[in-house]
Every structure is written in C-alpha cells, then in structure tokens.
C-alpha positions in Angstrom: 52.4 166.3 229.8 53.9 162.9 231.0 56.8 161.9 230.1 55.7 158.9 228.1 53.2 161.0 226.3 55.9 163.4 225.6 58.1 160.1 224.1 55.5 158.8 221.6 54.8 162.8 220.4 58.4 163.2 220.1 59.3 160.4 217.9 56.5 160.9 215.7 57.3 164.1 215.3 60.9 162.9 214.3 59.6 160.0 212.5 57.5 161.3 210.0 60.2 163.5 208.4 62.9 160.9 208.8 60.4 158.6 207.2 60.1 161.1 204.2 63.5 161.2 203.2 64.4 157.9 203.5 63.1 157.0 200.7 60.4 154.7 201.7 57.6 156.8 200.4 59.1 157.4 196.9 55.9 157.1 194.6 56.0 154.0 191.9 54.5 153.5 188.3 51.6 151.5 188.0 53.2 148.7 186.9 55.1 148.2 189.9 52.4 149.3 192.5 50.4 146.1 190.4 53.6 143.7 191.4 53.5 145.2 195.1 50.0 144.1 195.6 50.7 141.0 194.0 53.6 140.1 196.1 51.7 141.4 199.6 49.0 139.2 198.6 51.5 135.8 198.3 53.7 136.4 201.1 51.6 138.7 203.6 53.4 141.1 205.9 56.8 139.0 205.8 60.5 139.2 205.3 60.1 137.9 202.0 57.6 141.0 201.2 59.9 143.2 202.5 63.0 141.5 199.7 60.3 141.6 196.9 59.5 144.8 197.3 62.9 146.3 196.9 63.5 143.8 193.6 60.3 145.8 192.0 61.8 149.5 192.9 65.1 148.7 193.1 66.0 145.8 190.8 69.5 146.7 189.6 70.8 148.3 193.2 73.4 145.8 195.4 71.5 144.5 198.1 74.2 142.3 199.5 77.7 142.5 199.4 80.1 139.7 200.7 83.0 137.7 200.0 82.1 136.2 197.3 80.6 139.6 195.4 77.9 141.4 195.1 74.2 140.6 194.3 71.5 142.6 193.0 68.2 142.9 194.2 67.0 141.3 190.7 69.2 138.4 191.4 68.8 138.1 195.3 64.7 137.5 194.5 65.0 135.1 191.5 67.7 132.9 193.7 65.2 133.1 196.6 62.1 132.1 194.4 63.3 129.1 192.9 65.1 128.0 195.8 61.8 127.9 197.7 60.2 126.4 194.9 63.1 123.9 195.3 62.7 123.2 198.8 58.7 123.0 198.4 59.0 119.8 196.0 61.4 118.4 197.7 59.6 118.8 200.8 56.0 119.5 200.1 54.0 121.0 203.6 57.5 122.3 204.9 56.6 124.1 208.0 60.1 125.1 209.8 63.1 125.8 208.5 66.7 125.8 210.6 69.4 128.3 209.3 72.9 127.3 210.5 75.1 130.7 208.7 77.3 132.8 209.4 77.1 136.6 207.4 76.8 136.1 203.9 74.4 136.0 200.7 73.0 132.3 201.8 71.7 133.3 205.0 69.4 135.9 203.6 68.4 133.7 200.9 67.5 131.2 202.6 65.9 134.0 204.9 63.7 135.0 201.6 63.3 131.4 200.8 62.0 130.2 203.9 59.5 133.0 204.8 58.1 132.5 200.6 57.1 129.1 202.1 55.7 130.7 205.2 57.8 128.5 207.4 58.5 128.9 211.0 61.9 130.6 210.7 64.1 129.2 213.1 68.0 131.2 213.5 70.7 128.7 215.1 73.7 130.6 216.4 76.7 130.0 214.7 79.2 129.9 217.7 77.4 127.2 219.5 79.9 123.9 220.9 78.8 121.1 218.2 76.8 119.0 221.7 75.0 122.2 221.9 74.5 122.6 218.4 72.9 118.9 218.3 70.9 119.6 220.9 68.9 122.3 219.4 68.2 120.3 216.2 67.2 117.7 218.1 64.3 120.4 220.2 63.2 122.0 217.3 63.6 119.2 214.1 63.1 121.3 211.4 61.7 120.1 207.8 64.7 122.0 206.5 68.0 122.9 207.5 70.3 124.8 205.6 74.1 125.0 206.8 77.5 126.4 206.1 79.5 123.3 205.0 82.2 124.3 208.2 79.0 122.4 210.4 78.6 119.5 208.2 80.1 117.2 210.6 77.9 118.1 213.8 75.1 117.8 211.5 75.9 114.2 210.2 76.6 113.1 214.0 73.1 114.5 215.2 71.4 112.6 212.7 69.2 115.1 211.3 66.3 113.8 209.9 64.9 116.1 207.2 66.5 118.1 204.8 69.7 119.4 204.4 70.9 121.8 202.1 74.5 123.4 202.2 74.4 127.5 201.8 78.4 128.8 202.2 80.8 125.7 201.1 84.3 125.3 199.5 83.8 122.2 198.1 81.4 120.8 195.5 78.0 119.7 195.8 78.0 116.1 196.8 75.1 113.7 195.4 73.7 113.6 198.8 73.7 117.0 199.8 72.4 119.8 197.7 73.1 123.3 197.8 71.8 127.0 197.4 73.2 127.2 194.4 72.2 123.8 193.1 68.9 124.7 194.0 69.0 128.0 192.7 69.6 126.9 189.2 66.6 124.3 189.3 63.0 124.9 188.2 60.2 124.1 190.0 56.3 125.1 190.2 55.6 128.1 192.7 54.6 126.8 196.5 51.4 128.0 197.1 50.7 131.6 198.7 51.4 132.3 202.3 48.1 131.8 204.3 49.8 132.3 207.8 52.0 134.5 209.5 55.8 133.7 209.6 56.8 132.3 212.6 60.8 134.0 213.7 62.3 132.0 216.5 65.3 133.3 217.9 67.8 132.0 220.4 68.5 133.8 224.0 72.2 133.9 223.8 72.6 130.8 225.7 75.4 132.1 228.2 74.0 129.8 231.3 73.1 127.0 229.9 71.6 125.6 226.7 69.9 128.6 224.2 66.1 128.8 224.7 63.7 129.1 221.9 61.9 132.4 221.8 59.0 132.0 218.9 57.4 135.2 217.5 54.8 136.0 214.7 55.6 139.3 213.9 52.4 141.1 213.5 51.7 144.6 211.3 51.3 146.8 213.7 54.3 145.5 216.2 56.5 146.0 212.6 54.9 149.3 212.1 56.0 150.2 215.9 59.6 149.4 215.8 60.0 151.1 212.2 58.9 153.9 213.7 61.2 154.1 216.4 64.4 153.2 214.1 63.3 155.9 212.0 63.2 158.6 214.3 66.4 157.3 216.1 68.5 155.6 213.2 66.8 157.2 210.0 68.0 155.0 207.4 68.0 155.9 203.7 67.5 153.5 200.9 70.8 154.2 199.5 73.1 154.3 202.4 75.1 151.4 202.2 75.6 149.2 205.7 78.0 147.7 207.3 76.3 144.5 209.3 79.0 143.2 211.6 76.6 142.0 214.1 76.1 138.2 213.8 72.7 137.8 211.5 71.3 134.8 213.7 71.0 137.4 216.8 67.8 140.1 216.9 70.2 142.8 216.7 71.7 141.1 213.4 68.5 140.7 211.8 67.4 143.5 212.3 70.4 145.7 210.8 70.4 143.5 208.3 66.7 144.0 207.0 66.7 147.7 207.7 68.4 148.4 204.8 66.7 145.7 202.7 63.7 146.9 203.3 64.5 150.3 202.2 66.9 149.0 199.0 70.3 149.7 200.7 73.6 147.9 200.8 74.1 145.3 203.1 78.1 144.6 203.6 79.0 141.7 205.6 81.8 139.1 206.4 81.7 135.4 207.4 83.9 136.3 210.0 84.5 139.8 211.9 88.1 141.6 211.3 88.3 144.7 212.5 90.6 146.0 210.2 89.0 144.3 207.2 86.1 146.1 208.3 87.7 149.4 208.2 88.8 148.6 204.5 85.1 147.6 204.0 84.3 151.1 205.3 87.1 152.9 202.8 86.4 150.7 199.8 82.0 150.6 199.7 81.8 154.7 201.0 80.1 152.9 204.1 77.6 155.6 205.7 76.1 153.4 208.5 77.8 150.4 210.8 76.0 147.8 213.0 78.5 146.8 215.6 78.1 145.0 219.1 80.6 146.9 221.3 83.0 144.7 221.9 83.4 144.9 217.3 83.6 148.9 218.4 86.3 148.2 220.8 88.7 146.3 218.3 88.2 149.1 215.7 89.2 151.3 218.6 92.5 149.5 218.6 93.7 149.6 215.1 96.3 151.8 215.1 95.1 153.4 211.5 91.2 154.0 213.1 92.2 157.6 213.3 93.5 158.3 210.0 90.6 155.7 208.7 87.8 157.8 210.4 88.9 160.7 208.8 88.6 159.5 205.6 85.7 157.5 206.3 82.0 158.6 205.1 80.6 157.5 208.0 77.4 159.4 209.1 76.3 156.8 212.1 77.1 153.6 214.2 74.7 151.9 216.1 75.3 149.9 219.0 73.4 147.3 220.7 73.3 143.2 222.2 75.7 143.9 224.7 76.6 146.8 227.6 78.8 149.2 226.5 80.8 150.9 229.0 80.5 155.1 228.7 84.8 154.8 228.2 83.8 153.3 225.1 81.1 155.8 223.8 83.3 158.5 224.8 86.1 156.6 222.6 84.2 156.3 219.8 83.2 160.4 220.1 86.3 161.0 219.9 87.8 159.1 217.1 84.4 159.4 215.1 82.5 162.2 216.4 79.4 162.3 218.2 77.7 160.0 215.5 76.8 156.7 218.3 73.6 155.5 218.8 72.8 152.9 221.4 70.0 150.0 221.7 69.1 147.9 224.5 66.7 144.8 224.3 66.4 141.1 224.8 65.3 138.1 222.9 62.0 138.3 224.9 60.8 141.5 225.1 62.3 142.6 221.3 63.8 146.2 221.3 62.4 148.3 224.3 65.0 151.7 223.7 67.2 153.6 221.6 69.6 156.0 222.8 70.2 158.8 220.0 73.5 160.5 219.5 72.9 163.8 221.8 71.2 162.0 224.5 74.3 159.8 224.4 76.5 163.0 224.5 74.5 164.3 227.3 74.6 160.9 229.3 76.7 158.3 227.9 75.3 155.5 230.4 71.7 156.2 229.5 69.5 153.4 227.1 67.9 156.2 226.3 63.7 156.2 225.7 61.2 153.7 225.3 60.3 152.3 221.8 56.5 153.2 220.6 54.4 150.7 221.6 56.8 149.2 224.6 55.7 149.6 227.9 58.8 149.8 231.0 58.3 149.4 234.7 61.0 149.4 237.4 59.7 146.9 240.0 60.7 146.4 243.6 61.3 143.1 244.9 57.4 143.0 246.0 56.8 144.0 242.6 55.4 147.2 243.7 56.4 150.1 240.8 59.2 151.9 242.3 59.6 156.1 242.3 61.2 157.9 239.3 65.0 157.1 239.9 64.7 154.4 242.0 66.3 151.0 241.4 64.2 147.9 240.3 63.9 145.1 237.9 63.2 146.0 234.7 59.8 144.6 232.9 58.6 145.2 229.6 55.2 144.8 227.2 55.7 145.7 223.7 53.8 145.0 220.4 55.9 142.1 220.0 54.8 140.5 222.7 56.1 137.5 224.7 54.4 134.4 224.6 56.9 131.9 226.1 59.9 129.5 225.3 59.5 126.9 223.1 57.2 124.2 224.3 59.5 121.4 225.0 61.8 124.1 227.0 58.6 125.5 228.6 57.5 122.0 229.9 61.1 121.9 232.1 61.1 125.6 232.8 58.9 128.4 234.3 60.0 130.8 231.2 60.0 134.6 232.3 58.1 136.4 234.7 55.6 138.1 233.8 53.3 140.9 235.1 50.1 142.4 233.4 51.8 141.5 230.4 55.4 143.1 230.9 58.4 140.7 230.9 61.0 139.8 233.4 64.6 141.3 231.4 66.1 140.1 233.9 68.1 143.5 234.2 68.1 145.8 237.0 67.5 149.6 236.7 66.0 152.7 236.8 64.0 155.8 234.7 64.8 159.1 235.7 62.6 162.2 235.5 62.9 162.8 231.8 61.5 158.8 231.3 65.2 158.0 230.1 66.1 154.4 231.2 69.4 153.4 232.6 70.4 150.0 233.1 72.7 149.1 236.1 73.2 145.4 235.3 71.8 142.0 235.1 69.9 140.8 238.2 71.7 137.3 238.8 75.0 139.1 238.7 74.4 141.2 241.4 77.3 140.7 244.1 76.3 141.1 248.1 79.3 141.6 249.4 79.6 142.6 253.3 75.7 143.2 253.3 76.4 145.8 250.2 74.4 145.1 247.1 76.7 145.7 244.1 75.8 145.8 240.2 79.3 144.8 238.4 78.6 146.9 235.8 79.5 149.9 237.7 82.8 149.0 238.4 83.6 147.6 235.1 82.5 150.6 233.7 84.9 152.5 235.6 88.0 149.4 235.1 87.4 150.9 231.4 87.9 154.3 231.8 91.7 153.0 233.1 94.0 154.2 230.3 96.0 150.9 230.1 92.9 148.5 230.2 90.6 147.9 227.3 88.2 145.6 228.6 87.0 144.4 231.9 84.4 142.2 233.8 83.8 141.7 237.6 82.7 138.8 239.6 81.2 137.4 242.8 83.7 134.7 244.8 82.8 133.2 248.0 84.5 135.1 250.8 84.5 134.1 255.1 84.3 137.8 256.2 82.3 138.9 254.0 80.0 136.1 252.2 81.1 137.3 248.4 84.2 139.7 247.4 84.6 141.1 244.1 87.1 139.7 241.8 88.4 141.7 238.5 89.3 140.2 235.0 91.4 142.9 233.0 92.9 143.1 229.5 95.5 144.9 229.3 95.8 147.8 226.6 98.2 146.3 223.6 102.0 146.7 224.4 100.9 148.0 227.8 102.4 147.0 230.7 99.5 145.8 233.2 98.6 148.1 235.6 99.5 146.8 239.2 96.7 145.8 241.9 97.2 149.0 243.7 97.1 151.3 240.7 93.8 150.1 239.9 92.5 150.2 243.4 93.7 153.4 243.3 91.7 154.2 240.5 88.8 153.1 241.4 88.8 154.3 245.0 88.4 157.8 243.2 85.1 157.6 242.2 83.4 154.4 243.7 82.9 153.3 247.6 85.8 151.2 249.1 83.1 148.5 249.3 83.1 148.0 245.3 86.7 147.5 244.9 87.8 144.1 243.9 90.2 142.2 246.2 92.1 140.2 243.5 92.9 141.1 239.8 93.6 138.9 237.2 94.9 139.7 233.7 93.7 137.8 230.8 94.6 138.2 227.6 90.8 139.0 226.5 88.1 138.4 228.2 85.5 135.1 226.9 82.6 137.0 225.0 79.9 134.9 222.5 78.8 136.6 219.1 77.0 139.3 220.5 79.5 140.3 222.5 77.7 139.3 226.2 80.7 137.6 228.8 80.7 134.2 229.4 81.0 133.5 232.8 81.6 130.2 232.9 84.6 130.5 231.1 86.7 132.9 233.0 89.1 130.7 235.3 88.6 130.1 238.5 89.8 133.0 240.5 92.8 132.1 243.1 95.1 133.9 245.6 97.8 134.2 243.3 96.0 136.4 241.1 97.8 140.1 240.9 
C-alpha cells in the first residue's frame, strides 16, 4: 500500500468518528430540516449557509465573543440579513464586497452579509501602509466596502467610489457614512437568492511587494475535502469555545474562525492580539481550542504567569499555522501545555496542503506532517523532474481548491505561479520522506549560496532558537568578496537577558550545523519585523554593517 493510499485511508478512518462526535451529524426536527433546505436553496454552498445553519440548531448559543460582548447565533443572522438587505437597495446588482476589519463581530457580519448577496468576497489586510492600502481598492473597486472607522482617512484620500459602510467605530454615525449597526436596525425587502457561487479573494501576504489577489469559488466537494482533513486532524466540536487570534483577513484566520461557526461553537476574538489578554480570555470563556500563528505562541510563551495559566487552563488543543515555527517552539509549547500542538502549512495559492497532528509532532517536531485529502504534493528538481523519497526540491501542489491565477489586472504585469500538470509553484523548498510526511526546509528565494554552499535559513534559525537566551531569530544573505553571499543573523534577546556574545552563539551553532552555515555578523534587535501572520519582513530589517556584534 503506498503511502498516499495509506494517507487518504487513514484520515477517513479518523474522520468519520471525529465527524460523529462533533456534533455535526446531530439529527434535527422537521421544522428545522424544512429551514435548512430553505436556506441551502437561497445561499447555495456558502459562508452564509454555513452561519444560517447554526441560527436554526443553535439559535441561543454565543457564536461570537468580542469586546464589545457577546452575540448569539439568533442575533448574528438577523443583523446579517437585514444588513444585506441594506446593502442590496442601496446598491442593487452589488457584485464585490471589500472588508477592511480587524477581529470582531463586523467582520463576520459583513462576512454573512456579503456572501447572502452572493458577492465576490474580497478580505483586505488590516496591517497594510495606507499607499498600499489605496492601491488595492484602487485594483479591485468593490461595489461595497465596509471598514473599521481607524481606516477612514486612507479611505477618503483613495477616493473610493462606491459604498462605504463603517463596521468597528467609536464615534457616531455621520450622515454621510452609514454603519453596521445603522444598517442593522433598517428594513429592507430580501435580495434575491444566490444563483452563483461566492467568489473568496484573498491576499498573499504581500511581504515583497504589493499583496496579490488570489480569487477562489469554493466548490462542494473542495469544502467537503478540507473538512475532512480538519476533522481527522483538529476534530472540532460544536461546543468547544475558540480562541481566533489569527488575523480573520488571512486563510488561516478564516478558516479558524468558520470552523467553529459552522459547527455552533464560540468564536473569541480581539481587535488587537495581547498575549496576556489572551490568557485571561483563555481563564475567563473555559477556552478548549486556540488558533495562534507562532510568533502569538511565542509571546504567550513569555508571560511569566503561562505556567500557572496552563495549568489552570481547559485547553485541549492549539493549532498552528501561516508562519514557520521553529521545533524550539513546539517543544516549548509541550512543555508548558503538553503535547496538545497541531501544525498546518499552506499558502494563499494552493489553500491548505498538510496538517501535522500532535504525536507526529512529538515524534518529529520539524515535520508539516501529511497531505490534506484531495491535495496532490511533488518535490521537483530544478529540471522539474520528481525527485526520490527524501530528496530536496520545490514543492508543488494540486488540490480541490484549485489555482486559477492572480487577479486579472495583477496577472496582465505578472506571470503568476508556476504551474505543472496542475500543481502550483509554493515557492518553498522541501522534501517527503518514506512515511509521505512532508518537511519544509524554507522558502526558495531565500535560499543563501554562500562559498558554492546552498543554505536554507530556516535551518539555522531554527537552531538560533533552541539558544536559551534568544527568543526569536531570522537569517539573511549579504553580499560578501570571498565568498559571493555570507550569512548574517538577527537575534532577540530573551527578556532581562543579557545578549549572548558572537562567539557564544557561534559556538552554539558550530555544535550541530557545518561551519559553512554560521553567520559572520550578529545583530540584536529588539524584535524582529513580522506582518499579521507572523511571516518576516525582509525589507525591514536594517541594513546589516561591520559594527554589528
């Protein structure tokens, strides 16, 4: 039996229990199996089916939890409802809405609103410089855009043509610019049934050069595909209660977010992420699962309380994902939380392509762990011939949610991804060992060649981490005579720490890695620049010099 074969038969096998006591297969009354069909049959296979159909099970459970309160299900779908209906008449044939927030209740309803209308949804990061930010409404226009007041400003200067509706705000409604909650408490006839697949477009994270449009219609069986894997991996129950740290506007956001909206949890979020607001979160809503890029996991790590906290805590499982996370931090969090991690690796392209579970992490901390049904991975040489089991390539992926370019006015100036018999270019470099485990070794563009050596920072950050008075690390290329590139470390230093000198950490790493892949120069930062989802950004670190330690 191959090893893929082996894969799909072992997450069924997995699935189909896990699927059973979530709670997803709870038989309903007739009365509410009448509303389901009635909801399928307005907004199709859609986020906004998935929202009604956890207001007809679960009408009095808290789906969303922020600052401002909680909501109920009940509540979250009537605000949704007439807020489409509000958007509809005041913009009849709206095809695209823009969704400019940060974690809260009016990013998912304008989530549910948008997909009622069966517009192209279109999730605008949230950390974006305000020329960037104008830039993308200028590329995509949408009919709609609905913002937290804090971007108000960039929005007037871009001169936003259509619609613009305020979701978080501290001050009142203006008469110019309406509001969720303005429109929430307006009535309006019903928009018309959905007669088209939603449209998702997400942004790549943007972190060399301006975020590209990735648009996706997200079709039954591709949903069907990935539940199955999060289900055998994550197994999600409709009343855990979540903690979504992860920024919604990112894949790995949305998709902790609707997990437990689809199944009638608790979603808990902040605006902002605090790591030790989010342990009181934890304490205060008996949190049993947390999203959390691993940079979020790191600054938990740090709070001096974690330990007491985790022992208190009812925490049965945190899942990781958006970023690399270095094995120093897995092990960290085993030890503070137990061996409860679960790790995800994907891109905005190819959609989620593994899962990592919590023994496979235990056995291998550095592993991604096995492909997701339906997703297709092939390490390819340079000649793009399929390399042997073990052996490093590029990594390409075909999934159910398949790739079909940037947007068009991004694809007209770009070639877009690879792609090969219909697997996608990652743009990551590594390898799948004999048990069909991947393991990623690092991004393909970062890769240093240094003395006619090829090496994948990753490695040696990775092993910068494991340093007991460093908490975060990243490695870099800079042009060197002898040797065409030499390796340059940023550190942080562990808090009240003094920084460990250049030869202690040469030291350290001359004990596990070649004398090749040890930086020349170090510099200590005081954290290292990181967007939303946690990925470095390059182009901010300084510019490396020989004073650096």
């Amino acid at each position: 039996m191959s090893a893929e074969f082996g894969n799909i038969v072992r997450q069924w096998a997995t699935a189909v229990p896990a699927i059973a006591k979530s709670g997803a297969l709870t038989p309903v009354g007739p009365r509410a199996l009448a509303a389901l069909a009635g909801s399928y049959r307005r907004y199709g296979p859609s986020p906004a089916m998935l929202l009604a159909a956890s207001a007809i099970r679960y009408p009095d459970r808290v789906a969303v939890i922020d600052e401002r309160g909680q909501l109920t299900y009940r509540e979250l779908q009537r605000r949704s409802e007439t807020i489409a209906a509000a958007l509809f008449a005041y913009a009849p044939g709206v095809r695209s809405v823009g969704i400019v927030c940060r974690n809260h209740r009016g990013f998912v309803e304008a989530l549910g609103a948008g997909a009622q209308l069966g517009a192209e949804l279109i999730f605008i990061n949230t950390e974006l410089p305000a020329a960037q930010l104008r830039a993308i409404l200028h590329r995509h226009n949408p009919d709609v855009l609905i913002f937290d007041e804090e971007y108000a400003e960039t929005v007037e200067a871009s001169e936003f043509g259509g619609l613009r509706v305020l979701a978080w705000h501290e001050s009142g409604p203006t008469a110019d610019l309406r509001t969720l909650d303005d429109l929430a408490g307006q009535r309006h006839p019903m928009p018309p049934p959905v007669r088209r697949p939603v449209k998702l477009t997400l942004l790549t994270s943007g972190t060399t050069g301006l975020a590209k449009g990735v648009p996706r219609a997200v079709k039954p069986l591709a949903l069907a595909l990935v539940t199955v894997t999060a289900m055998a991996t994550v197994r999600l129950r409709s009343r855990d209660r979540v903690l979504v740290a992860p920024p919604f506007f990112h894949g790995f956001g949305l998709a902790a977010l609707l997990g437990p909206l689809a199944l009638g949890g608790t979603a808990i979020c902040r605006r902002r992420f605090d790591a030790r607001v989010a342990l009181d979160d934890v304490a205060r809503h008996r949190v049993s699962v947390v999203f959390a890029v691993p940079v979020m996991l790191q600054r938990l790590l740090a709070v001096p309380e974690v330990r007491e906290a985790a022992a208190r805590s009812t925490i049965r499982l945190i899942v990781t994902g958006a970023a690399p996370i270095s094995p120093a931090t897995i092990s960290a969090v085993h030890e503070v939380f137990g061996p409860i991690l679960i790790n995800g690796y994907g891109s905005t392209e190819a959609g989620v392509v593994s899962i990592a579970s919590q023994a496979e992490l235990v056995a291998a901390p550095n592993t991604a762990g096995r492909p997701a049904l339906g997703v297709s991975v092939r390490i390819l040489r340079p000649d793009r011939s399929v390399a042997a089991t073990g052996e490093t390539g590029e990594i390409f992926v075909r999934s159910a949610l398949e790739y079909t370019g940037y947007t068009p006015e991004v694809a007209v100036r770009t070639s877009g991804k690879e792609v090969i018999d219909g697997h996608v270019n990652t743009g990551d470099m590594g390898h799948v060992d004999a048990a069909g485990k991947l393991f990623i070794e690092g991004r393909s563009d970062d890769m240093i060649v240094s003395g006619g050596e090829n090496v994948f920072p990753g490695e040696v950050e990775n092993r910068l981490s494991e340093h007991p008075g460093l908490t975060d690390a990243v490695v870099v290329g800079v042009p060197d005579p002898e040797f065409g590139q030499a390796l340059h470390a940023f550190v942080v230093a562990a808090p009240g720490a003094t920084p460990p000198t250049k030869d202690d950490l040469k030291s350290h790493l001359r004990a596990e890695l070649e004398r090749y892949k040890v930086p020349k120069q170090f510099t200590v930062l005081s954290e290292i620049p990181r967007n939303a989802s946690g990925k470095v950004l390059r182009a901010q670190l300084p510019v490396p010099n020989a004073a650096s330690t």
